[in-house]
N, C-alpha and C positions, 0 to 999 in steps of 0.2 A: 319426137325425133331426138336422136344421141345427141348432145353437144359435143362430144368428144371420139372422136371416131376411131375404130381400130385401123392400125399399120402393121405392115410387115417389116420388124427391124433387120436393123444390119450391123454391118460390122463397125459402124460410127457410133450405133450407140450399145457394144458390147460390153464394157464399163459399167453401166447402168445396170445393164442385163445382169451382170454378176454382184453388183451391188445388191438386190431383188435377192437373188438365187441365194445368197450369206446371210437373208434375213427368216429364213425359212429353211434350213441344211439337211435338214431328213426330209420330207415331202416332197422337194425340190430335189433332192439330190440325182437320178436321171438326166432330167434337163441340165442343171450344176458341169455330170460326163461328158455330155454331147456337149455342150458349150465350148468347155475345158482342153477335149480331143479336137474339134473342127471348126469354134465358132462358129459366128451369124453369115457367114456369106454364101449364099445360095446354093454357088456351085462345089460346094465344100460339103454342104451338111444332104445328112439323109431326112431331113426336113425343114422346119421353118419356125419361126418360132413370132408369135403377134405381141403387140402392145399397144397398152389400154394407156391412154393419160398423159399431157402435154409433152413435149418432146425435152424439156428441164425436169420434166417431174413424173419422171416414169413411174406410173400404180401398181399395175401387175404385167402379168406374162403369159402365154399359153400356148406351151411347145404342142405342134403337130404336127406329127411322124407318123410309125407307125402304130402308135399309142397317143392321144390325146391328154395335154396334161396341163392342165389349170395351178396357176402360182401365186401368192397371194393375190386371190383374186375375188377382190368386191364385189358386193351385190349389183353395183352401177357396172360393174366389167366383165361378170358375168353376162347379164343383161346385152353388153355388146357384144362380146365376143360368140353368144349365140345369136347375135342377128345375123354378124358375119358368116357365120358358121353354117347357118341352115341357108345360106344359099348357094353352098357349095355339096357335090355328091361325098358322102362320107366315104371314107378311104381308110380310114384307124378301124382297129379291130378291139380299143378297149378304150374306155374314157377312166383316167384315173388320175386320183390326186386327195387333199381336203376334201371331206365328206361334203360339207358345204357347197363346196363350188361345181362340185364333179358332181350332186345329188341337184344343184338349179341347175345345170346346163339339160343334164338330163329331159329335165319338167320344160325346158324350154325347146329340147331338140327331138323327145322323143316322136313326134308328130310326123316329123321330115326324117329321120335317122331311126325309125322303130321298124319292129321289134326288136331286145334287147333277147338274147341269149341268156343272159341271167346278170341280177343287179346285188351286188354284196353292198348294202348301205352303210354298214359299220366293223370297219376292220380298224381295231386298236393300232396307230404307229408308236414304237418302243423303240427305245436307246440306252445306251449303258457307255461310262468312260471309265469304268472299274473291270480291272481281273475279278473274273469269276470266284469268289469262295468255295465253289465248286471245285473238286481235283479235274483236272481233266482227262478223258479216256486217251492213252499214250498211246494206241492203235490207231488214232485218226490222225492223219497226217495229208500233206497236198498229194493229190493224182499227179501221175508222171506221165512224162508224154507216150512211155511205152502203155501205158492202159486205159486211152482211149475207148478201147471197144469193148472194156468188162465194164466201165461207166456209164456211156451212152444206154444201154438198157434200162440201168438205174433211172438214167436223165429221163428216156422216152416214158418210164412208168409213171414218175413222177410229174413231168407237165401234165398228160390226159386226164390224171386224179385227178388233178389241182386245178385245171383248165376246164376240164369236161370234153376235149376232145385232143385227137391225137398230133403232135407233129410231124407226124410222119406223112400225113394227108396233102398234105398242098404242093411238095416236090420230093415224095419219097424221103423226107427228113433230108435233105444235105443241106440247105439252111440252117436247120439245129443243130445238123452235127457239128459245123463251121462253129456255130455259138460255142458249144460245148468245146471243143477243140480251143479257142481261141481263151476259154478260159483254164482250163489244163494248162496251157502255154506262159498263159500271165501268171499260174502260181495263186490263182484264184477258186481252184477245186478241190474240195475237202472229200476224203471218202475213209471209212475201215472197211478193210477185207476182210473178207472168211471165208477159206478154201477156195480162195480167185474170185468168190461174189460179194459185188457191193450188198453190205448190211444198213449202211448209214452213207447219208451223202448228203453234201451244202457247199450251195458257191458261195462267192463275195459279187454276185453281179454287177452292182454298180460300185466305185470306189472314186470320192473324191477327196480335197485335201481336207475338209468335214468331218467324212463317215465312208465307213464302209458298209453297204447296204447287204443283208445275208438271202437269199432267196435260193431257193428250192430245197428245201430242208425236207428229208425225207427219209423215211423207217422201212427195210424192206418187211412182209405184210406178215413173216414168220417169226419176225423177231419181233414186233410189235407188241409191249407189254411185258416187256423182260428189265423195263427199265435203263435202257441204253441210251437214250434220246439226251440226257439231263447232261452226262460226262461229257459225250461229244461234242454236244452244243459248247459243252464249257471251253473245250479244247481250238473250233474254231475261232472262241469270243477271245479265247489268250493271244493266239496266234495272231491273228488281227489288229487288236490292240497292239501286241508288241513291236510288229511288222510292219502295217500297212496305213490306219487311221488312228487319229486319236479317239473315235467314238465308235460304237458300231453299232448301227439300227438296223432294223426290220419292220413286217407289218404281219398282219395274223388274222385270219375268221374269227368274228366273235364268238362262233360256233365252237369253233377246235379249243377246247375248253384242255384236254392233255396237252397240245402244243403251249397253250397260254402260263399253263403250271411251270410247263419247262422252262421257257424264256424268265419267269417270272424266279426261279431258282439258279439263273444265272445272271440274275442284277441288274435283266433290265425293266425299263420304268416307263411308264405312259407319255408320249409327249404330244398326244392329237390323236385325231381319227382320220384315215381314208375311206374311201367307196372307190369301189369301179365298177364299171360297166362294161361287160364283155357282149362282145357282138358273135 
């Protein structure tokens, strides 16, 4: 039996919770936004977020939204947080975070929460607080709000590659495209054109006062191998840096061995591993 039982905090112990979330800046950084933007108070947040460990001596964390995400989280809190967890109906569509913790909860939940659509067990997470050496491609610049709709293709091609299935499936994409809009808006969407069609595109999805996380980096399929990937990447990592965080991370397939060359030619460096679990 637990001696220490999991809770669902609040906004008395939000303090704590960011204390936790500043010991961890890149893997946390997700949880970090949502914290940041809405706090722990129920009717605020699009989720909830647990805690493992005396109420003086908060251990770890495990936002669940609509993604589940494990934060410095022990083997003793792991252990709890899947007790907790497998007696509730899963509702997340991806388990992600340290390899570690997202790979036990797994072993603990797949039983009550299985099958798993596919399990990436080792996705290098990378960070860099250096301008690129790299020149960067002067053609990449932020999406405007008038070109929404020469991006959104980009965007929809890009999730289903990388996801394995499409957004457009669940409400005809206007969720996504809200996403995608919403980030156009903030000055958080990178693209170059050519002749009106995105060739290259990357957001800044998550952004906090840490890091600013890069996700959805993507080569349209005819340009691919021309060498492009390497400038542009340089161009959002400047951009970034100079504008928005002081570091900027990502995470990467240990498979996509070209994207790893790229990142890795624009200065950034290893700081952990993720896994997730897509349902």
């Amino acid at each position: 039996m637990l001696t220490v039982p999991v809770r669902q905090l609040g906004e008395s112990e939000r303090r704590a919770v960011e204390r936790l979330l500043d010991l961890d800046p890149f893997a946390g950084a997700q949880v970090a936004e949502r914290v940041a933007a809405r706090g722990l108070a129920w009717w605020r947040a699009d989720g909830r977020i647990l805690g493992y460990g005396a109420r003086r001596n908060l251990e770890s964390i495990c936002w669940l939204g609509g993604n589940l995400t494990p934060v410095l989280a022990t083997e003793s809190a792991v252990a709890a947080f899947a007790e907790q967890l497998g007696t509730e109906e899963r509702l997340c569509s991806s388990i992600v975070g340290r390899a570690d913790a997202v790979l036990g909860l797994w072993d603990r939940l797949s039983g009550q929460w299985g099958p798993a659509r596919d399990v990436r067990p080792n996705q290098p997470l990378l960070a860099t607080d250096a301008l690129p050496a790299v020149v960067g491609d002067p053609e990449v610049r932020r999406v405007r709000g008038g070109e929404i709709d020469r991006l959104f293709p980009a965007a929809v091609a890009m999730y289903t590659e990388e996801v394995g299935v499409s957004p457009l499936a669940e409400d005809g994409g206007r969720g996504y495209r809200r996403r995608v809009a919403d980030l156009v808006r903030a000055g958080r969407a990178y693209a170059r054109f050519v002749d009106g069609k995105v060739v290259f595109k990357a957001e800044l999805a998550v952004v906090t006062r840490r890091t600013a996380q890069v996700q959805g980096v993507w080569v349209a399929p005819e340009w691919r191998g021309r060498g492009i990937a390497t400038a542009a990447m340089a161009a959002v990592v400047r951009d970034a840096l100079i504008r928005v965080a002081p570091t900027v991370s990502l995470y990467v397939n240990d498979f996509n061995l070209p994207a790893r060359r790229v990142y890795e030619r624009c200065g950034f460096r290893p700081v952990g591993t993720l896994a997730t679990v897509l349902f």
